[in-house]
N, C-alpha and C positions, 0 to 999 in steps of 0.2 A: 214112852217105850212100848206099851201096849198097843197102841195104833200103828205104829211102825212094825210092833209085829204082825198084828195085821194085814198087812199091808206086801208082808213078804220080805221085809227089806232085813240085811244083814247088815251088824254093825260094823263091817268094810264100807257097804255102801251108805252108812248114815255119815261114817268118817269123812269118806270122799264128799260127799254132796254139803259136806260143812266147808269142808276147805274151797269149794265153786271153783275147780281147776277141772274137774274128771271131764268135763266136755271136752275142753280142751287137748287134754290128753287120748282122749279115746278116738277125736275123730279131727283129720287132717284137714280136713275143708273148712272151719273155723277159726278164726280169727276176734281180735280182742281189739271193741270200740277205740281208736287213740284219743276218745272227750272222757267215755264214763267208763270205760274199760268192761263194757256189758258182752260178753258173747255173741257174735255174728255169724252166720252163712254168709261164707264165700260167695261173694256178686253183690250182697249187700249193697244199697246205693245211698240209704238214710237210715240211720239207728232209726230204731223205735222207743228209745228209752230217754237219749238226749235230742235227737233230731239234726245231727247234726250230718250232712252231705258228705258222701264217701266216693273215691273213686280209686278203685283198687286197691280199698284199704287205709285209702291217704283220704287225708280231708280235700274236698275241695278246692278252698282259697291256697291251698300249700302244693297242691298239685298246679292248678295254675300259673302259681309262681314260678314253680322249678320250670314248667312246659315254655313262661314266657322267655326264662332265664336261657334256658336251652336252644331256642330260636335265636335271639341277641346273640349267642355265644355262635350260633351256626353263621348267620349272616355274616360278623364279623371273621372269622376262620375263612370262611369261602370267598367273601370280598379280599383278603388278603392272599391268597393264593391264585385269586384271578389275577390281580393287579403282578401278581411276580411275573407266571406264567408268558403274562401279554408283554413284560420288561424284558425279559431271556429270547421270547421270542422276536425282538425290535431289535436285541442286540446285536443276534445273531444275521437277521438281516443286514443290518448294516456293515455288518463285519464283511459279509458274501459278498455285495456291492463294492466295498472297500478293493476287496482281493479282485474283484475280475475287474475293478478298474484298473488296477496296479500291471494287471497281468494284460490288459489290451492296451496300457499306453506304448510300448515301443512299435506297434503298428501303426500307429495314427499318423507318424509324419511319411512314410511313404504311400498311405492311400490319399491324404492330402497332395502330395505332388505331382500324382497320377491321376488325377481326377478332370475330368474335362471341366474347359472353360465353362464359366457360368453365361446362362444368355444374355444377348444385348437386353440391355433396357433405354427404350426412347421414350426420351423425356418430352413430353407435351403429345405425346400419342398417346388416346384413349385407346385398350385394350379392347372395347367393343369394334371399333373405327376398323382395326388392325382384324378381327376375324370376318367383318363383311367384305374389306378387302377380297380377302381369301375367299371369300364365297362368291364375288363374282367373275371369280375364274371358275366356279363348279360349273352358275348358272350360265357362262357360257359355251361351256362345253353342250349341256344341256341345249340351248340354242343351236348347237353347231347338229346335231344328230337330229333334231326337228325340223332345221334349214331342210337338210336331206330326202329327210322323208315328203316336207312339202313339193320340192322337186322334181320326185319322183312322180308323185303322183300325178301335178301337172303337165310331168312329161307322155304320163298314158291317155290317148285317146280314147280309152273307155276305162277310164275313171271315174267314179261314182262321185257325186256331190258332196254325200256323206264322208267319202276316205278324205277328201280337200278340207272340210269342215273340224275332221278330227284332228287333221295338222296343223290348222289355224287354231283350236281350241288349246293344244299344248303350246304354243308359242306364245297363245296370250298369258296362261299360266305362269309362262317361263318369266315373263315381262313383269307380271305382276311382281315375281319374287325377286327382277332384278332392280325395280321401283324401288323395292325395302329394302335391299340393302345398301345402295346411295342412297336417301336416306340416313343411311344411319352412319354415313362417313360424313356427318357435316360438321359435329362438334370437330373435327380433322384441320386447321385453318388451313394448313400445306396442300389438302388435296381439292381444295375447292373447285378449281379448273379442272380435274379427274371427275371429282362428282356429279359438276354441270354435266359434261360429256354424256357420261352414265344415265343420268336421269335423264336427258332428252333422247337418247336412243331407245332407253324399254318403253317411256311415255309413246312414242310415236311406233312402237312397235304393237302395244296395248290401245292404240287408237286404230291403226290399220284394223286390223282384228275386229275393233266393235263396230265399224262399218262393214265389214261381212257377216256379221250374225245379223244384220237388219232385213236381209234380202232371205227370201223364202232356200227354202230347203231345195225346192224345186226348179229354182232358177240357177243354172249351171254355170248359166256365161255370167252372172253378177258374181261367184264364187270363182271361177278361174281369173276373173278380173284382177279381185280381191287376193289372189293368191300370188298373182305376178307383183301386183304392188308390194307386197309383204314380202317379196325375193328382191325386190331393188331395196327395202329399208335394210333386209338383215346383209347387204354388199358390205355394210360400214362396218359389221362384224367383227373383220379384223383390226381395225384401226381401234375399234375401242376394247377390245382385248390387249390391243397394247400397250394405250393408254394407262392398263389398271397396271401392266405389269410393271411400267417404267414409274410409275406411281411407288411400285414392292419394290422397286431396285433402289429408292433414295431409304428405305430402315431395313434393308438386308433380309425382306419377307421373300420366300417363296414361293410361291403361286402353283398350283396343280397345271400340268401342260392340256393343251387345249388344242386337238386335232377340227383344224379351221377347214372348210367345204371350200375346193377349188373345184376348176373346171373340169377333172378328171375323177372326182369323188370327193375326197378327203383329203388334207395336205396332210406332212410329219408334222406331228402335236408342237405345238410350239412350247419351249422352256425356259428363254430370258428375253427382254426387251432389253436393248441400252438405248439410256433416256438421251 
């Protein structure tokens, strides 16, 4: 008692500090160990008294738990409310689907009635066979407007070497492209005789040609030569223009018209062969 009074202390304060509450009471940010129940500051991470790992007051291993407990319970809550969500919304689609097909079937039999015929399909006609057809009605067209201009040229007496060369240069062109696509009508067995035809006109049209590129630039009269020859091959012009057509007229193909070079220019495009 004598040191205590010493000391300053009032027997309030020797009472409270028996009882080992008064911290607690006087000050808010304190808190009690849940191992040894020792007095803590608030943020405490390990007693000092038992050692035992605090987080927030809670032990460790117990906080852990509930954190793991709490995860498990999220995962599952949310997986289940995903899985409804994507069910309602699958339902709903198909409901929609459902309703505008309900709602677009009474149209369907008069756009069906209405509907143009479907194309022919020829059986044993390759579909490649069937567009070079059609392409060498382009490339003779093409021929027919090169016919012309070679012509021409040959018909001016001061016509350069060079303008005669460039009209023979697109002819062989034109030849080469009409090579490829006979050619490519041979898998055709129907158009064989068309084919031949085809290949020995651009053949000999692409030959003419590379006998005029052998002779110099400068030699005039070996290229007017060469240019008249190449005006008696492309005469047969018409004939194998016709030939592709009457070839389009046996699977019901159409052919692009082809304005054929007569003696007064150009003739009216031609538009059907009968075979």
């Amino acid at each position: 008692m004598a040191t205590n009074l010493l000391r300053g202390k009032s027997g309030e304060a020797m009472a409270a500090e028996a009882r080992g509450i008064a911290i607690g009471e006087t000050d808010a940010h304190v808190f009690s160990c849940p191992s040894c129940a020792r007095p803590l500051s608030q943020g405490t991470s390990t007693c000092p008294g038992c050692g035992v790992r605090l987080i927030l007051g809670v032990r460790l291993k117990r906080a852990g738990a509930i954190l793991a407990l709490g995860l498990v319970l999220g995962v599952f809550v949310g997986g289940a409310v995903a899985v409804s969500a994507v069910m309602l919304s699958l339902g709903g689609q198909a409901a929609s689907v459902s309703a505008d097909s309900a709602a677009e079937q009474p149209s369907v039999a008069p756009v069906v009635a209405n509907a143009a015929p479907p194309a022919a399909i020829h059986v044993g006609v390759p579909s490649a066979a069937l567009s070079a057809l059609s392409g060498t009605a382009v490339v003779n067209g093409r021929i027919a407007v090169d016919t012309n201009t070679l012509a021409m040229a040959l018909a001016k007496r001061d016509a350069t070497t060079i303008q005669i060369a460039r009209a023979l240069r697109s002819l062989a062109a034109d030849a080469a492209l009409g090579a490829d696509l006979a050619g490519r009508l041979d898998p055709w067995k129907d158009a064989a005789a068309t084919t031949l035809k085809l290949d020995d006109f651009y053949r000999v049209m692409a030959q003419t040609a590379r006998v005029a590129f052998r002779a110099s630039l400068t030699d005039e009269a070996a290229y007017r030569k060469a240019g008249a020859e190449m005006i008696t091959v492309l005469a047969a012009l018409g004939a194998i223009d016709a030939a592709s057509r009457s070839l389009a007229t046996t699977v019901d193909l159409e052919l692009p018209p082809v304005a054929l070079p007569g003696a007064g220019g150009f003739a009216a495009p031609a538009t059907s062969v009968t075979p």
